[in-house]
C-alpha positions as CSV (number, residue, x, y, z in Angstrom):
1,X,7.8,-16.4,-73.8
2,X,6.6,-12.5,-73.2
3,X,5.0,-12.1,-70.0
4,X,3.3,-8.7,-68.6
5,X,6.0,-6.5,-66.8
6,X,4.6,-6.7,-63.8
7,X,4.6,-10.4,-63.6
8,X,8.6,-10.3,-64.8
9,X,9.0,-8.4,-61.9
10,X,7.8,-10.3,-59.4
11,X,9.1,-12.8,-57.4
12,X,8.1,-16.2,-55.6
13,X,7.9,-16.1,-51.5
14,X,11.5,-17.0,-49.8
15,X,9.7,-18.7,-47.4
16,X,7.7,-21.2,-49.3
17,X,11.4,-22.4,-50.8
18,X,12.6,-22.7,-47.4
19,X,9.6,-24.6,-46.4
20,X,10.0,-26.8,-49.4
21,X,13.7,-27.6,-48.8
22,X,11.9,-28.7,-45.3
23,X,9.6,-30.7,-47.1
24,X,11.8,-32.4,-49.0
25,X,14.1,-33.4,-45.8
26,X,10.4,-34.9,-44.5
27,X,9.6,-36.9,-47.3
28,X,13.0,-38.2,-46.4
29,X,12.0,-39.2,-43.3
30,X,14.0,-36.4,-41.3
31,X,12.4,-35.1,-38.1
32,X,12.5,-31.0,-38.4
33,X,11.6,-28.4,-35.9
34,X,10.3,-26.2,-38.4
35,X,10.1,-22.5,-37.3
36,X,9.5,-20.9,-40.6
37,X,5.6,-19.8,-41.7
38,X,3.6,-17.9,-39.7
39,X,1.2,-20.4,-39.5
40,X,-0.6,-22.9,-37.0
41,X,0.0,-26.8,-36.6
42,X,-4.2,-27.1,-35.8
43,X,-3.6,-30.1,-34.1
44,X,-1.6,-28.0,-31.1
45,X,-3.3,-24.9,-32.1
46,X,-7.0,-25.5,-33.3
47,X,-9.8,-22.7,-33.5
48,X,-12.4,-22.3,-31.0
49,X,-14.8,-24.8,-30.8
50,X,-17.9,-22.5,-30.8
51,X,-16.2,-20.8,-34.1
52,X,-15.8,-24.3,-35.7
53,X,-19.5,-25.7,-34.3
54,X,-20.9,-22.4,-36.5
55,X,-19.2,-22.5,-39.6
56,X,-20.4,-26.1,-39.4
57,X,-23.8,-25.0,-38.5
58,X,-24.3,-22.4,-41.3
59,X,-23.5,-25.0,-44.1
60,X,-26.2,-27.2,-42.5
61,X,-28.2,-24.2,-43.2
62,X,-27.3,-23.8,-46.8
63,X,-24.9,-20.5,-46.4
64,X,-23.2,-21.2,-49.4
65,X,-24.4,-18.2,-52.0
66,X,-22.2,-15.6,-52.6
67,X,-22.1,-12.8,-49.6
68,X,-22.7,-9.0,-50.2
69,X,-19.1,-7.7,-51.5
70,X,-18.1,-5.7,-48.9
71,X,-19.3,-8.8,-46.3
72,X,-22.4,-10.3,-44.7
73,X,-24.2,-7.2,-42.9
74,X,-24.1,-8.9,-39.3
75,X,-21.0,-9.3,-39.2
76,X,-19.9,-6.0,-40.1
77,X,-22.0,-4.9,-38.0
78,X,-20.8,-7.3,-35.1
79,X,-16.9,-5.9,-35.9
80,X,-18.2,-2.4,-35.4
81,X,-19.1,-3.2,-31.9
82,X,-16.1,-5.7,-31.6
83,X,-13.7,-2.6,-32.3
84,X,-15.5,-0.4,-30.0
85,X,-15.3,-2.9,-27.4
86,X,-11.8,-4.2,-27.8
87,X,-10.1,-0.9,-29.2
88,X,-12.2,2.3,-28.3
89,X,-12.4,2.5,-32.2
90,X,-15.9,3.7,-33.7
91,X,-15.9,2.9,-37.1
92,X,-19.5,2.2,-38.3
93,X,-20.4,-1.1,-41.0
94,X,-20.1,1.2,-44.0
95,X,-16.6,1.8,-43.2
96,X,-15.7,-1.9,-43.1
97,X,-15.0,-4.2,-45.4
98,X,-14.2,-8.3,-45.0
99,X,-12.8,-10.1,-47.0
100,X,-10.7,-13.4,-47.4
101,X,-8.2,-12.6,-44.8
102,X,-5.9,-10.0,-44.7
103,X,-4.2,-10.7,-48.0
104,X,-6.8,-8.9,-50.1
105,X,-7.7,-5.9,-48.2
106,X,-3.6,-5.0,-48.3
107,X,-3.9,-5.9,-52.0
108,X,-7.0,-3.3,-51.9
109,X,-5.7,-0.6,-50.2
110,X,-2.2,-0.3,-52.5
111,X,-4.8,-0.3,-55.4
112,X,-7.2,1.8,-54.0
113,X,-4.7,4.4,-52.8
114,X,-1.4,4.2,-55.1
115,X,-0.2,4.9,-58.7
116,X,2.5,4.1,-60.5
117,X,5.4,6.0,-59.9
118,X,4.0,7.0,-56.2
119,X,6.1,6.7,-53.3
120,X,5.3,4.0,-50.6
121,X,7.7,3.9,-47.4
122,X,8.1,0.8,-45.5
123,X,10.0,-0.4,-42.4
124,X,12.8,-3.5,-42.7
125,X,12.2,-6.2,-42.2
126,X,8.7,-6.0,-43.0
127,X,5.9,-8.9,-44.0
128,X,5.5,-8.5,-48.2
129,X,5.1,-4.3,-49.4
130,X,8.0,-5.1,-51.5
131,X,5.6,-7.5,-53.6
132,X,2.4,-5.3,-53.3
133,X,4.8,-2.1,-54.2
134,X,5.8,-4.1,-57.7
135,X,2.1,-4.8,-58.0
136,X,1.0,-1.6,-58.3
137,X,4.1,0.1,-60.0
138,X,4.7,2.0,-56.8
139,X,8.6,3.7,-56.0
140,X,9.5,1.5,-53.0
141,X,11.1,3.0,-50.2
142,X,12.8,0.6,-47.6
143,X,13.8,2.0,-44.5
144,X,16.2,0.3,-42.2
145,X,15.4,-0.3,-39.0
146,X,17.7,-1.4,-35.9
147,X,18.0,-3.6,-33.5
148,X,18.1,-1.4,-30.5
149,X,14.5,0.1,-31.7
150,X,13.6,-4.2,-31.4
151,X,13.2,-3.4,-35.7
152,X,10.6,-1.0,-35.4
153,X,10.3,2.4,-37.1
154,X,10.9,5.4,-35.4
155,X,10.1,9.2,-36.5
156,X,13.7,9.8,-36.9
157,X,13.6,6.7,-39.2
158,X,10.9,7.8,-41.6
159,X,11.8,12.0,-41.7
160,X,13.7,12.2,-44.5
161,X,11.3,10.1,-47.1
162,X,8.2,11.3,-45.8
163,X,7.5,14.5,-48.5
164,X,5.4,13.2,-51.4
165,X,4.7,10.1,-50.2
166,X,1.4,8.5,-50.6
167,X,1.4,5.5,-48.3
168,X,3.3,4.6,-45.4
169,X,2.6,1.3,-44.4
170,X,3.2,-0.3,-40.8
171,X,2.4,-3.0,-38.5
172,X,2.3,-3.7,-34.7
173,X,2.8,-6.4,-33.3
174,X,5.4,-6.5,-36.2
175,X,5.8,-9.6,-38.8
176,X,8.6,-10.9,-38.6
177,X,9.9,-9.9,-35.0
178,X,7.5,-9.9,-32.6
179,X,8.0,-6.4,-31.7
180,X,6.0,-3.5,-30.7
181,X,5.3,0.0,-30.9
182,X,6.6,2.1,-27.9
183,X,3.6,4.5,-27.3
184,X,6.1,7.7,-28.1
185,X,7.5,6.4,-31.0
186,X,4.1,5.7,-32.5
187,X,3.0,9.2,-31.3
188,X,6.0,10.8,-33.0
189,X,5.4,8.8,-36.8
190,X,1.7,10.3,-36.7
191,X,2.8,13.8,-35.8
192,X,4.7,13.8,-38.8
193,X,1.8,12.5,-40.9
194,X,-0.1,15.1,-40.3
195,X,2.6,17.6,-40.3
196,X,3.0,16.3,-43.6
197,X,-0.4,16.3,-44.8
198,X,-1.1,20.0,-43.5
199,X,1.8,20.9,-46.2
200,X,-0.6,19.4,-49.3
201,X,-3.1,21.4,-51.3
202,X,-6.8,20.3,-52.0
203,X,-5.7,19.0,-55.1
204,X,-2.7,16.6,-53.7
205,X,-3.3,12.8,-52.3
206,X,-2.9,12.9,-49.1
207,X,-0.5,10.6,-47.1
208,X,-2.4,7.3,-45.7
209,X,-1.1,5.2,-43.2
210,X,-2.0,1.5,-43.7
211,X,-1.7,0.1,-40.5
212,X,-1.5,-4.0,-39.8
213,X,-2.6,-5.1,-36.6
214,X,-3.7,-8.8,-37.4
215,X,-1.7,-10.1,-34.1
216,X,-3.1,-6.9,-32.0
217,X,-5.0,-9.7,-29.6
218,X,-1.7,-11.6,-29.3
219,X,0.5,-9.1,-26.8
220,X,2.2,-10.6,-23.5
221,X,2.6,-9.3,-20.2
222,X,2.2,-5.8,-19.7
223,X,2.7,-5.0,-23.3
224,X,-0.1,-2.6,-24.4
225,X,-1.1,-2.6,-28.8
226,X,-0.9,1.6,-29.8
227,X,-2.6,2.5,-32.8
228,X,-2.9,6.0,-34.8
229,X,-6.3,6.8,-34.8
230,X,-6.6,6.1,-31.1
231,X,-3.5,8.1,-30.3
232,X,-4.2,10.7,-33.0
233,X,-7.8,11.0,-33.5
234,X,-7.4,13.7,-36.6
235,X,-5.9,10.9,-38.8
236,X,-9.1,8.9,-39.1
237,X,-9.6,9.9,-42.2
238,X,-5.9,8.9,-43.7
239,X,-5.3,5.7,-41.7
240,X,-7.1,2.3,-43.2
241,X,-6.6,-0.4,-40.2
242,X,-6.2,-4.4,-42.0
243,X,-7.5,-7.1,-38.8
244,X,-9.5,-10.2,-39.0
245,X,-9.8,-13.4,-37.4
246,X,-6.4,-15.2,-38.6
247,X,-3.9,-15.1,-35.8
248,X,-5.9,-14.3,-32.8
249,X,-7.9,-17.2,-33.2
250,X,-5.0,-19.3,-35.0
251,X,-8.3,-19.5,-38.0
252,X,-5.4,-19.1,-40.7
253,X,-7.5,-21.1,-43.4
254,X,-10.5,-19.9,-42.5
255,X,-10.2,-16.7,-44.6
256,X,-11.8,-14.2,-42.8
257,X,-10.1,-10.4,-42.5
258,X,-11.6,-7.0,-42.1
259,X,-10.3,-4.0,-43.4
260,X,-11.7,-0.6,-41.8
261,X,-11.2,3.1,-42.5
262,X,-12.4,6.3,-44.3
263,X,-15.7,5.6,-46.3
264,X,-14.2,7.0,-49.5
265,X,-11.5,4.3,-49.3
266,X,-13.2,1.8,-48.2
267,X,-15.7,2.0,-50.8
268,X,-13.4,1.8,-53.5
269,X,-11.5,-1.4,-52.1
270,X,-15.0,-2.8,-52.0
271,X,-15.1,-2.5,-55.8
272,X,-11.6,-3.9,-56.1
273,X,-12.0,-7.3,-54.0
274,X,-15.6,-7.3,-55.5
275,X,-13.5,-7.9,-58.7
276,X,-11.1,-9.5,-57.9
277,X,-13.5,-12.0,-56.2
278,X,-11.9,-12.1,-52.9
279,X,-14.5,-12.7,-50.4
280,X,-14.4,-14.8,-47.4
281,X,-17.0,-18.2,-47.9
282,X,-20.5,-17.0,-46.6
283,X,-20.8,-20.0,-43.8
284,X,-17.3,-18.8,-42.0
285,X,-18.5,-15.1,-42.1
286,X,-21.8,-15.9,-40.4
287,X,-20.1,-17.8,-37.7
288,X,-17.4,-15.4,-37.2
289,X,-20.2,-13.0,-36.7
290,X,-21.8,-15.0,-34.2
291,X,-18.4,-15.5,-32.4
292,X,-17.6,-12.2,-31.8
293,X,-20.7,-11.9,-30.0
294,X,-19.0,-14.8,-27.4
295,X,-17.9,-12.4,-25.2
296,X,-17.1,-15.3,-22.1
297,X,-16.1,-17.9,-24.7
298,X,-14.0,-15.5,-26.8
299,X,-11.8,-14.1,-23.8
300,X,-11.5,-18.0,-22.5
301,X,-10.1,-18.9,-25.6
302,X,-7.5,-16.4,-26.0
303,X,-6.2,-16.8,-22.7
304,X,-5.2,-20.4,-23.0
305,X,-4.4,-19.9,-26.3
306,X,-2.1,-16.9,-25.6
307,X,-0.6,-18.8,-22.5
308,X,0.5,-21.7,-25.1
309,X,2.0,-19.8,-27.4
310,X,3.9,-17.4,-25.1
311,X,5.1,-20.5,-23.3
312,X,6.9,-21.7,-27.0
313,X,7.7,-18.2,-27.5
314,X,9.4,-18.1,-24.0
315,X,11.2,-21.6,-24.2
316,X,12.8,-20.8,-27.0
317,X,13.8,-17.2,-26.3
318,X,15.5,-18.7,-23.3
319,X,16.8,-21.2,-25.1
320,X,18.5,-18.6,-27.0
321,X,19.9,-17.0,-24.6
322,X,21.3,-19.7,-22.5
323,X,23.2,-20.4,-25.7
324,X,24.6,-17.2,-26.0
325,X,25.5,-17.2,-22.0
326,X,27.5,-20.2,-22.8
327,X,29.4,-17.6,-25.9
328,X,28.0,-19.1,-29.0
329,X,27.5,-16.5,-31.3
330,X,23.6,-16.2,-31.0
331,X,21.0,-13.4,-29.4
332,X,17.4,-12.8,-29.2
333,X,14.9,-10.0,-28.5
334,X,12.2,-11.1,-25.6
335,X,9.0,-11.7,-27.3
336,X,6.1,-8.9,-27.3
337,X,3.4,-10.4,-28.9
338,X,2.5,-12.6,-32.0
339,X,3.7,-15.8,-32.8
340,X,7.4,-15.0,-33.7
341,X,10.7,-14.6,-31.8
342,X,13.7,-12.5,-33.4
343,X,16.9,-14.5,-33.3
344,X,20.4,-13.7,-34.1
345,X,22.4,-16.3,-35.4
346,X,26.2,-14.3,-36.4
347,X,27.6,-17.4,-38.4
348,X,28.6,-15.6,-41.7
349,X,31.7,-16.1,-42.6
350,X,31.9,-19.3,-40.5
351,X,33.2,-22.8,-42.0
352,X,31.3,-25.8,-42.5
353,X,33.0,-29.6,-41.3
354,X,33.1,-30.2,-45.4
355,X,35.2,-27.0,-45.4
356,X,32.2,-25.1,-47.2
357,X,32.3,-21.4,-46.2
358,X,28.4,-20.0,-44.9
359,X,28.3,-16.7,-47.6
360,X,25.1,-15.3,-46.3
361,X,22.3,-15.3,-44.1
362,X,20.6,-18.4,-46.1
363,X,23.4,-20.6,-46.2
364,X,23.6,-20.0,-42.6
365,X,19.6,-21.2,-42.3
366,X,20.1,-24.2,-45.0
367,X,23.2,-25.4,-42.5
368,X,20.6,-25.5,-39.7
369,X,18.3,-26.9,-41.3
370,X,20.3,-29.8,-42.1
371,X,22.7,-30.0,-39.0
372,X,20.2,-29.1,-36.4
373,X,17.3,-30.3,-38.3
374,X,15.5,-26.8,-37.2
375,X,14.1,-24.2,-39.6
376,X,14.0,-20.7,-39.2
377,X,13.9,-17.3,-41.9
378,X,16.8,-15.0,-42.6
379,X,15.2,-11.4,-42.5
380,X,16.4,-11.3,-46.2
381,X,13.1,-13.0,-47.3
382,X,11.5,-9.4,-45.5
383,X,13.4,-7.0,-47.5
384,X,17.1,-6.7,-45.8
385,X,20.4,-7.3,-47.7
386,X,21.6,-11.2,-47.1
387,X,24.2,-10.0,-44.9
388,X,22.0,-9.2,-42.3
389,X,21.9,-12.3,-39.5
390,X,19.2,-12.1,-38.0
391,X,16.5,-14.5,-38.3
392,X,12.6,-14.9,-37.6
393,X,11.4,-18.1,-35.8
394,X,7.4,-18.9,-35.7
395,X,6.3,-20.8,-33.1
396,X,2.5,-21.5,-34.6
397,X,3.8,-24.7,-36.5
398,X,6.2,-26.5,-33.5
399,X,4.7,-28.8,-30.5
400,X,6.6,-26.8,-27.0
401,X,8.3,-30.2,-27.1
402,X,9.7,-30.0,-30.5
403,X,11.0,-26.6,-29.4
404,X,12.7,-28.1,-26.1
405,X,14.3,-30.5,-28.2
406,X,15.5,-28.3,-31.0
407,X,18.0,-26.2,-28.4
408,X,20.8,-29.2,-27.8
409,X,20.2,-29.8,-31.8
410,X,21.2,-26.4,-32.4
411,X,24.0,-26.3,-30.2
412,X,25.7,-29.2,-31.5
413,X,25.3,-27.3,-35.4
414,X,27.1,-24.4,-34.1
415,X,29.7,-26.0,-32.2
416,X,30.9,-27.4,-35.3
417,X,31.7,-24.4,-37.2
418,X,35.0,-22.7,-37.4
């Protein structure tokens, strides 16, 4: 049967198949560390109590018509002080927009901002622009990133792809590795921007950067979250920030994200989500409005929080390592902030007990999943060829204990091969 050609292009997440082959080793009754979405287990990582007493409290209060399109007025109005308070950032409620989490408002701002046929550049690994580039028709450029820049872009990186483009889309802290933006290296990628943007006429689109920092609240140690506008003040008018609530506050399926930028842009992703019907439920945006205001309560809560998951993060970065101390074929990059850890498992090539030769990146992950009953995701599933072995691991889903236990699992899996 004849479907559109966008929808023959597209294809399903790699990470909901590796969840399900999890799933189906659980309905088996198999006991599985699973490191795989970049979600939270709510019963180790719940929201805030004061968030959840108000979402509660504005259905007792019959929140439950449709909110404005571009969000409930207070709370746009509470992120505008949020972002000057947290950030330095003064971006006023008319240039914000919420919206069901931060799904939408990337959704918006590819629709919004590019054509068919226009170039979008990209860093791999990288969380989903290959979808949202088939979406909107756009010529996908993926640039390759290294290991010794922890996978992030650098200026030298982007250069070459940069004339013409119309988007260039980043994030920091990165999905999938955990990694950050060195201050310089940030600096350097919007010094080109606008090197690049000075080169257009009046009648050209100019180059936007779309910049994710949904994990910016989740950094460790001394590790400081750079942004463009802040470093770069002249690019507020080409950079459209996507944040919310979702990691920070581990409020994943409470679908609440905020998008914030130029007017112009804004306003037409307003009309796109408006369409689309992608707001966030009423009763969660007034209580995310009236958290933000929390100050005390909002700091307490990401302190433990953060503590917990940098202790999971740390555990099993360690874990790692000790493992490769001990020469097993395995790595990792110290965690920087988020909920992930980059992992390097160099078993390609390797041979199974059944004599089954590991071909790729996922048959290296399906083997661990059923030897060491532990679940990671090859950075195939974020744009990089399936030769590539290195792997994300979310901690947001796994008990610190699970984690603990998981290392002598894995070790046993790898000692096997040959």
């Amino acid at each position: 049967m004849k479907v559109s050609k966008i929808a023959s292009t597209l294809e399903g997440s790699e990470i909901i198949k590796i969840a399900g082959q999890i799933n189906e080793l659980k309905s088996k009754g198999e006991q599985i560390a699973n490191l795989t979405i970049g979600d939270f287990d709510s019963t180790i990582f719940p929201i805030p109590d004061e968030l959840k007493d108000g979402i509660v409290e504005a259905y007792q209060a019959n929140q439950t018509n449709y909110p404005p399109a571009e969000g409930v007025a207070v709370l746009r109005e509470n992120i505008s002080v949020f972002l000057q308070e947290r950030f330095g950032l003064s971006y006023n409620s008319k240039q914000i927009l919420v919206a069901g989490g931060s799904r939408p408002l990337i959704y918006g701002t590819y629709m919004a901002l590019v054509d068919p046929g226009d170039k979008v550049i990209y860093p791999t690994p990288s969380w989903n622009n290959n979808h949202y580039c088939r979406f909107t028709g756009a010529t996908q450029v993926a640039v390759k990133t290294s290991a010794e820049n922890m996978f992030m872009p650098t200026a030298d990186d982007i250069r070459p792809y940069l004339k013409g483009a119309t988007l260039l889309a980043l994030c920091s802290p990165l999905n999938p590795t955990g990694t950050m933006f060195a201050k310089k290296d940030l600096e350097e990628i919007c010094d080109l921007v606008i090197a690049e943007n000075k080169t257009r006429g009046e009648d050209e689109k100019p180059l936007y950067i779309m910049y994710d920092q949904i994990y910016s609240l989740l950094t460790f140690g001394d590790q400081f979250h750079f942004d463009p506008v802040t470093l770069r003040p002249e690019l507020k008018d080409r950079v459209i920030y996507i944040d919310g609530i979702s990691k920070c506050l581990a409020a994943t399926g409470v679908r609440v994200g905020w998008a914030f930028g130029p007017e112009h842009v804004i306003d037409k992703m307003k009309t796109i989500v408006g369409h689309v019907g992608a707001w966030a439920p009423k009763p969660e945006q007034v209580a995310t409005a009236k958290f933000l205001t929390q100050t005390t309560e909002l700091n307490n809560y990401l302190t433990t929080f953060k503590a917990k998951v940098q202790k999971s993060l740390d555990t099993l970065y360690q874990g790692i390592i000790q493992l490769k101390t001990d020469g097993f074929a395995v790595d990792a990059i110290n965690p920087m902030g988020a909920i992930y850890l980059t992992v390097k498992v160099d078993y390609i090539g390797k041979t199974t007990p059944e004599g089954n030769v590991l071909k790729d990146s996922a048959e290296v992950n399906f083997y661990l999943i059923k030897e060491a009953k532990m679940g990671i995701v090859p950075f195939s599933a974020f744009g990089t060829d399936s030769g590539v072995n290195w792997f994300r691991a979310s901690v947001g889903g796994c008990s610190h204990e699970d984690i603990e236990q998981m290392i002598p699992r894995m070790r046993a899996a790898l000692s096997k091969l040959k």
